[in-house]
C-alpha positions in Angstrom: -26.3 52.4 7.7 -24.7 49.3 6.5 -23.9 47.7 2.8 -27.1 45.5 2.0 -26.5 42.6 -0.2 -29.7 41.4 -2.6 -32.3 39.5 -1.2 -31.7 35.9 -1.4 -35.1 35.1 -3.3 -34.9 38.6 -6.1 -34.7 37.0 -9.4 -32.1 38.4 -11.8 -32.8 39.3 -15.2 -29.2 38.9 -16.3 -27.0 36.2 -13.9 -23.7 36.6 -13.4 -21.8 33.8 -15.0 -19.6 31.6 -12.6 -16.6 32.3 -14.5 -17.0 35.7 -13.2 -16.5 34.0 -9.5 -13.0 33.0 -10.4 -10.4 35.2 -10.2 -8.5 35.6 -13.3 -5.0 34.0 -11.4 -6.7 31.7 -9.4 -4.9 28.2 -9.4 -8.3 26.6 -10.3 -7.7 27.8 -13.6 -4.0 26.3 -14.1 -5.4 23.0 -13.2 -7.7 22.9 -16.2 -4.9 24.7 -18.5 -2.7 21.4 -17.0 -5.3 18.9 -17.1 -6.1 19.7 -21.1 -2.4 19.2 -21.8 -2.8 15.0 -21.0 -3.0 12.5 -23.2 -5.5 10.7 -21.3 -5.8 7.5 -23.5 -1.6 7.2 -23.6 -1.8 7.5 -19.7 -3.9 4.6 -19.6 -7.1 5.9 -18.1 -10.0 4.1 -18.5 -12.8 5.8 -20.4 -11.0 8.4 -21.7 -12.8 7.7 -25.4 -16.5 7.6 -24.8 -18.4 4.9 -25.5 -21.2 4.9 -28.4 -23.7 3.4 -26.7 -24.7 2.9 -22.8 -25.1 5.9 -20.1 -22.3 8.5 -20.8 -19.5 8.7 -18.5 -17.8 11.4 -16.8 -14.5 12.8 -18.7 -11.4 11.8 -16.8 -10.4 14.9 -17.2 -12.7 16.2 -14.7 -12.0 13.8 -12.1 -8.2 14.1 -12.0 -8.9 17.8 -11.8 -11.1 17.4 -9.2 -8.5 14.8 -7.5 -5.8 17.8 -8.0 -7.7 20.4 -6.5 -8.7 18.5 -3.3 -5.4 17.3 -2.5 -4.3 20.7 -3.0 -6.2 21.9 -0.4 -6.1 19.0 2.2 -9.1 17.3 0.7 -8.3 13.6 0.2 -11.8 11.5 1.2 -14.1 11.0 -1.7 -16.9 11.7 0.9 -15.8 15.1 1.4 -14.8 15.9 -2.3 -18.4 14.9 -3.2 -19.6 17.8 -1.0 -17.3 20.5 -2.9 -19.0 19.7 -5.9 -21.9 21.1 -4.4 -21.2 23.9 -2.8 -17.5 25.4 -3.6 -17.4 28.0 -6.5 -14.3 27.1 -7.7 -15.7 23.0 -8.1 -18.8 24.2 -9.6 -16.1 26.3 -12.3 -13.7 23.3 -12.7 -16.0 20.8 -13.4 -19.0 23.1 -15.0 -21.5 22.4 -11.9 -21.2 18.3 -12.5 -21.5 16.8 -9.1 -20.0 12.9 -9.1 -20.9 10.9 -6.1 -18.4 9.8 -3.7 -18.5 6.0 -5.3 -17.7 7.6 -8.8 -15.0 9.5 -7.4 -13.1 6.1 -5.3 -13.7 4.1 -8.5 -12.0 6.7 -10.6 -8.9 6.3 -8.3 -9.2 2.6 -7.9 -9.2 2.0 -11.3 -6.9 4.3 -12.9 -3.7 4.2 -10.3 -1.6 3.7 -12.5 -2.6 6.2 -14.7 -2.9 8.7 -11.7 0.9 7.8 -10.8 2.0 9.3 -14.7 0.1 12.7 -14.1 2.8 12.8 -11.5 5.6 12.3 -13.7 3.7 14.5 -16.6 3.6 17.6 -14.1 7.7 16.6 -13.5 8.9 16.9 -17.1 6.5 20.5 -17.2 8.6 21.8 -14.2 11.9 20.3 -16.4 10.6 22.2 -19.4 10.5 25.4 -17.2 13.9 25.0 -16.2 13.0 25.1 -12.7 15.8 21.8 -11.8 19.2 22.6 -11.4 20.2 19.1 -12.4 23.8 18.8 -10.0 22.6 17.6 -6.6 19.7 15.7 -5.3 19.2 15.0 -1.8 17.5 11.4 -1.1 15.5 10.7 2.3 13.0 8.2 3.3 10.3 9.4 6.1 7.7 7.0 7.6 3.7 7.1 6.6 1.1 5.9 8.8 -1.0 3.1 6.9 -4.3 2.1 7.5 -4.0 -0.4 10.2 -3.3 -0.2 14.1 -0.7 -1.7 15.9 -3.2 -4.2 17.6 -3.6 -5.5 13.8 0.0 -6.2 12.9 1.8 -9.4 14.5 5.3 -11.1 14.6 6.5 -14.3 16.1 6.9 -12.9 19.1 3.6 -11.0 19.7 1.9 -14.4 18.7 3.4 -16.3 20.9 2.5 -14.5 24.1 -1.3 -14.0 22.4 -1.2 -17.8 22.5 -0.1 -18.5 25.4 -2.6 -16.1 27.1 -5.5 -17.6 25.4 -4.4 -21.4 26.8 -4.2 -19.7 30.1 -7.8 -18.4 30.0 -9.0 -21.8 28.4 -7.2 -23.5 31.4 -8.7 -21.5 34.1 -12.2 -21.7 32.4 -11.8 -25.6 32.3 -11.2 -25.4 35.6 -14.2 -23.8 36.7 -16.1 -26.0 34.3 -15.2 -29.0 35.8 -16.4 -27.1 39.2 -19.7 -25.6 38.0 -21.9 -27.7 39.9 -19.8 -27.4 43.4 -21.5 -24.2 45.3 -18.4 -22.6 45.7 -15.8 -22.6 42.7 -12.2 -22.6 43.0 -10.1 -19.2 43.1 -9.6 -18.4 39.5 -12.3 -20.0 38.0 -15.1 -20.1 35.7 -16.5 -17.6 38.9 -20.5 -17.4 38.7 -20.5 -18.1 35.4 -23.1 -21.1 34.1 -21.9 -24.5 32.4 -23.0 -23.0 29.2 -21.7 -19.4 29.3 -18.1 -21.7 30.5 -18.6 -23.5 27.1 -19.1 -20.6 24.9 -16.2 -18.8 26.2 -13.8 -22.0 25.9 -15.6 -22.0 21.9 -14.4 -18.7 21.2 -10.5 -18.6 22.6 -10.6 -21.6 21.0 -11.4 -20.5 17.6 -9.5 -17.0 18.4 -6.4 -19.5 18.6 -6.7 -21.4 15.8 -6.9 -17.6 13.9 -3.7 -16.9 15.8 -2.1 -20.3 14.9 -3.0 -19.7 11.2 -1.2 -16.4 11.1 2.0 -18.0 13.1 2.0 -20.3 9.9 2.6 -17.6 7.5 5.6 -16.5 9.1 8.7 -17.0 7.3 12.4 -15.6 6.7 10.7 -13.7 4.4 8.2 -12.1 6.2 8.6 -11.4 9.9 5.3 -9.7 10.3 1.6 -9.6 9.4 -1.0 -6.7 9.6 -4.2 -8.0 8.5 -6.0 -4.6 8.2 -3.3 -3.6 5.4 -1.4 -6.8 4.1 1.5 -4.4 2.5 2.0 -2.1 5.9 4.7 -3.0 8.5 5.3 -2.1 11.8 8.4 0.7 12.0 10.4 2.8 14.0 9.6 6.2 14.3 10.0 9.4 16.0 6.5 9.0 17.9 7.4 5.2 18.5 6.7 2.2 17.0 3.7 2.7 14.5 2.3 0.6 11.4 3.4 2.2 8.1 5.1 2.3 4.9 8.3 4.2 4.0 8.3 7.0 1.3 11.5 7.6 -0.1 11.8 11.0 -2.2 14.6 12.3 -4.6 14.7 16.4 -4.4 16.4 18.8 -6.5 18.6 21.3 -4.6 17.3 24.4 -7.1 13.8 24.7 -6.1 12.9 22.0 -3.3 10.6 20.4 -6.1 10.7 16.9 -5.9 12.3 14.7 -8.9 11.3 11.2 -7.6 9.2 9.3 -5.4 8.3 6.5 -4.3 6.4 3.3 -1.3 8.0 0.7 0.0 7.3 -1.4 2.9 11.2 -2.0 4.3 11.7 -0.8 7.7 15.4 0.6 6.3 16.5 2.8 3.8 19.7 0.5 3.3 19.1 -0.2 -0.3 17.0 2.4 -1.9 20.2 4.8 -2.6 21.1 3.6 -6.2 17.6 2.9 -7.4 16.4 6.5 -6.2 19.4 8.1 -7.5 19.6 6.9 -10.8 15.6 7.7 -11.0 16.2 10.8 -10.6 19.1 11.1 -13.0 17.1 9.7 -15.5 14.1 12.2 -15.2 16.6 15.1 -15.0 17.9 13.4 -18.3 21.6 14.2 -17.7 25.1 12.8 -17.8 26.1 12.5 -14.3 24.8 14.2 -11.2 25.7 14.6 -7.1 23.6 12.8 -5.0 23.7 13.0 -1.0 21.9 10.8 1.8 21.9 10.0 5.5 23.1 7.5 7.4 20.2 5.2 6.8 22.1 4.9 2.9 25.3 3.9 3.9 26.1 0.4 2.3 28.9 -0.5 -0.2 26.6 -1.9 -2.8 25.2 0.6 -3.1 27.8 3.5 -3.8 29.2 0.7 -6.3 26.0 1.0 -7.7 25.6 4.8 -8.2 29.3 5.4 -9.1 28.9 2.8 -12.2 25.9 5.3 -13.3 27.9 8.1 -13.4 26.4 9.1 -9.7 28.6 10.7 -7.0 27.7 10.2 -3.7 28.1 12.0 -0.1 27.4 10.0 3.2 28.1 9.9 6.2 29.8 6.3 7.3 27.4 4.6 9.6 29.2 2.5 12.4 27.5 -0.8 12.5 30.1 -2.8 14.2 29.2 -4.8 17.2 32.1 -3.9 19.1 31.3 -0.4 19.2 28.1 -1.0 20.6 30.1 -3.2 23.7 31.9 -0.5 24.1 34.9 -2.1 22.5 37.5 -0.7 19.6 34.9 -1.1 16.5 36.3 -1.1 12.7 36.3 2.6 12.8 39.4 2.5 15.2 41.5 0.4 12.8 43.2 1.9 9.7 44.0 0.5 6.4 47.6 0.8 4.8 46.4 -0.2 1.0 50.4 -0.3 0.1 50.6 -2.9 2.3 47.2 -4.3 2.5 47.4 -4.9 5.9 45.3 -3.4 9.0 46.9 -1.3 11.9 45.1 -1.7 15.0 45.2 0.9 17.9 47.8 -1.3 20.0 50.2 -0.4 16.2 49.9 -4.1 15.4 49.3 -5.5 11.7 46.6 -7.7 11.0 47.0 -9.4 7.1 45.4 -10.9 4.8 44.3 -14.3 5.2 41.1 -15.8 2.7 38.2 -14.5 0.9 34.8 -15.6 1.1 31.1 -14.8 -0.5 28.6 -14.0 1.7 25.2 -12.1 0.9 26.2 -11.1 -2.6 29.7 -9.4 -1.5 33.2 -10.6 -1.7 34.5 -10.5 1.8 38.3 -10.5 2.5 39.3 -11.3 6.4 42.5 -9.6 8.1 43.4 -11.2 11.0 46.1 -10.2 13.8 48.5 -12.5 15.4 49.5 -11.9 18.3 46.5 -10.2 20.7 47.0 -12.9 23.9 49.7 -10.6 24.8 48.1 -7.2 24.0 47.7 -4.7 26.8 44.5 -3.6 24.8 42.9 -7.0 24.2 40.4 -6.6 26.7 39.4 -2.9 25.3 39.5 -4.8 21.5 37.8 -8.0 22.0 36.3 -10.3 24.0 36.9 -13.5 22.1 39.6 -15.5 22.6 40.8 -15.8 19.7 42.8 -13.1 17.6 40.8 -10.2 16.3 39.3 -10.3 12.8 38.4 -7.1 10.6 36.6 -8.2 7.3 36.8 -5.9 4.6 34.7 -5.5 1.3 35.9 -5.6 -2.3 34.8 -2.4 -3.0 35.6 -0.7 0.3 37.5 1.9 -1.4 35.1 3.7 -3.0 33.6 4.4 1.1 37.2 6.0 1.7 37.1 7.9 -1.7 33.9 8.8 -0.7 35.0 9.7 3.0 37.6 11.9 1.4 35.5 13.7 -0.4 32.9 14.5 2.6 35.8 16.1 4.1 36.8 18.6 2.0 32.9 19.7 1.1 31.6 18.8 5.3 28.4 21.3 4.5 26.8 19.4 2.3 25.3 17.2 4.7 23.6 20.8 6.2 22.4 21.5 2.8 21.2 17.7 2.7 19.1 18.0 5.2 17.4 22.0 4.1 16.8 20.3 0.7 14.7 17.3 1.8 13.1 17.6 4.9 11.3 20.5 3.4 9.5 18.6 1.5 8.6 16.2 3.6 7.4 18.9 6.7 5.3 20.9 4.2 3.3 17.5 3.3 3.1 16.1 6.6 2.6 19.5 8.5 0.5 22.2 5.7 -1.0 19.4 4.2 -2.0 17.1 7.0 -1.3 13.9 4.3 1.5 12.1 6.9 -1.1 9.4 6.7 -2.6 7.6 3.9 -5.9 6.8 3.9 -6.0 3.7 1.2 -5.1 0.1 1.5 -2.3 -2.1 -0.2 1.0 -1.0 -1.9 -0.1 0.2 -5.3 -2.8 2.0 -3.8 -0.9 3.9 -1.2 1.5 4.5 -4.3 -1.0 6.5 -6.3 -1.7 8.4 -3.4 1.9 9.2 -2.7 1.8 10.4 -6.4 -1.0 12.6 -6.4 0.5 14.3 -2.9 3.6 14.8 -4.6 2.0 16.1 -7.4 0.3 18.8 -4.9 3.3 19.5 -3.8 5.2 20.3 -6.7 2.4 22.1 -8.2 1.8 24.7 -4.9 5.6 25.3 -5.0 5.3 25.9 -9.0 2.7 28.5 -8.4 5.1 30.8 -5.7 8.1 29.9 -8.2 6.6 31.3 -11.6 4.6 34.0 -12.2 0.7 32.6 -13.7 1.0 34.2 -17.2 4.3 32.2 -17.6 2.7 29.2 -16.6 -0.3 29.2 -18.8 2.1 29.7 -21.5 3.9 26.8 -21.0 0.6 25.0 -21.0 -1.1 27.1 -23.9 
């Protein structure tokens, strides 16, 4: 004999409530405990005071809940949130059986993205006010998000170049066969059997497929070395997986917890100057005097550490060998040391090169060092392949990189600890919560979307951190 549950169409004379569904520590109910906290009209959300007159609106309350609770379990498309208000228990508690279409949902989103972004933030300061950030280091780490918008969709000079010249190719060969198209037997590489008019329509559209390609060529600049026209904001990157159309999320994380203290989207293909920004971000939100901050290669740029040391910022990186001699296989900058007594170079050979001008170039003062005698060096041909007398160019602020070097040595595992603090992070949402894409379009957009990931985040690694009576508490 087996348990027998009640027959499906046996009327009940007193229904169970649907609170009595929900479990008593189910996360459900932090998100409304969280969700009641906001100041919805100081955030910025649209509607968030009803109007008098007019078809009544849903709270916002209820759709950032709802937002909250799909991206907390790996449900992002409006579509598919729609459907949970029909049929999952814990939707029918959180928003008291209302069921918003999918359009109500994607406007909510649309229209409130900024608002959706400070949520974020709101859930940050909570996790400050539970002491759950050790406020001394920060890791800092950029990872690469596919956008909405395929590689065939995104073109550089390049890439439009060879499009074009394909195009006149085919035009060319179809002329050809068009001027044939009455002979019985067209030439090799012609129009083939094709009529006069099929010739014409063909040569019609490369033609106007050109001028689209032309068009785009014209918006090329210095500035902007690339176009995807599915995605205006996305750009084509360098990834693990290859080349792929996406924009770069960079992420501050606190080494107590793993929680993340600052995000952000950009669209540059390099993490070269997102180090001070994102560090002092994060100092800010941690509200304190000075803090540690440590970052990979990607980082490493003199600017930069300026930048964070005048904010009271310390930073550990690795130095990043950019010389173009190193990559020829030649003696690169790395090889020669600098005497600061003497402000003078020594190159391996033991020869001096010293100080000979300053310049200004690309908002840094440069200072060149030039040797004097390398036609009779025994290691010119391992040093340089110029003629003339090697050059080392040196930055004005190139001291704080040896301070910083200095420093790296005498603490080497914090570049382990670098990496266990913010790749987490970044494998948990790209991996458990299958969001390493993004599903929305343009910058700001992609931003909010970020924000509400992050916000997932943060909020499942809240929930293993504190216990749930704590955390209602805090939100009571």
């Amino acid at each position: 004999m087996h348990l027998a549950g009640l027959p499906r169409e046996q009327k009940l004379l007193l229904p169970e409530a649907i609170d009595d569904y929900i479990a008593p520590e189910s996360p459900v109910r932090f998100i409304e405990a969280f969700v009641s906290t906001l100041d919805l009209r100081a955030l910025g959300f649209e509607k968030a005071v009803a109007a008098d007159t007019g078809r009544p609106a849903y709270h916002p309350g209820d759709l950032i809940g709802l937002y909250l609770y799909g991206y907390l379990h790996r449900i992002r498309s409006s579509r598919l949130l729609e459907k949970e208000c029909h049929k999952n228990l814990e939707v029918l508690w959180l928003l008291r059986t209302l069921k918003p279409d999918f359009k109500t949902i994607a406007n909510f989103g649309k229209d409130n993205k900024a608002a959706l972004q400070k949520v974020c933030r709101e859930f940050t300061l909570l996790c400050k006010k539970l002491n759950l950030f050790g406020g001394e280091l920060v890791a800092i780490d950029g990872s690469k998000f596919k956008a909405l918008n395929s590689k065939d969709k995104n073109y550089n000079e390049k890439k439009l170049k060879e499009l074009i010249e394909n195009i006149d190719a085919k035009i060319e060969k179809y002329l050809a066969g068009l001027d044939d198209v009455d002979k019985s037997e067209p030439p090799e590489g012609g129009g083939g059997n094709l009529s006069k008019e099929q010739l014409q329509e063909k040569i019609a559209t490369l033609k106007e497929r050109k001028g689209d390609y032309q068009e785009l060529r014209g918006q090329l600049d210095g500035d902007q070395k690339q176009i995807s026209t599915t995605d205006p904001d996305a750009r084509l990157m360098h990834t693990r997986q290859g080349a792929e159309v996406c924009y770069n999320v960079q992420s501050a994380v606190d080494s107590k917890h793993k929680l993340i203290v600052e995000h952000d989207v950009i669209n540059d293909v390099t993490d070269l100057n997102q180090l001070a920004p994102m560090a002092k971000a994060a100092k800010e939100t941690l509200g304190v005097e000075k803090i540690e901050v440590v970052a990979d290669k990607g980082y490493y740029s003199n600017f930069q550490v300026e930048r964070c040391v005048q904010n009271h910022i310390t930073p550990y990186m690795e130095k990043a060998d950019t010389s173009a001699n190193t990559r020829l296989g030649l003696f690169g900058k790395s090889k020669f040391n600098f005497d600061a007594a003497k402000d003078v170079y020594l190159c391996p050979g033991g020869k001096e090169l010293t100080y000979r001008f300053s310049t200004f170039e690309k908002e840094r003062e440069l200072r060149y060092y030039r040797a004097s005698d390398c036609k009779n060096c025994a290691l010119k041909k391992q040093c340089t392949r110029n003629q003339a007398n090697r050059t080392i160019t040196r930055e004005e602020n190139e001291g704080l990189m040896a301070a910083m070097a200095a420093r790296l040595r005498q603490n080497p595992q914090i570049m382990k600890l670098r990496k266990a603090m913010v790749e987490h992070p970044f494998g948990t949402i790209k991996r458990a919560m299958n969001a390493g894409y993004f599903l929305c379009k343009g910058l700001e957009a992609v931003r909010t979307e970020m924000s509400l990931t992050v916000l997932a985040y943060n909020f499942k690694r809240v929930l293993n951190l504190v216990k749930f009576t704590e955390l209602m508490k805090a939100v009571a």
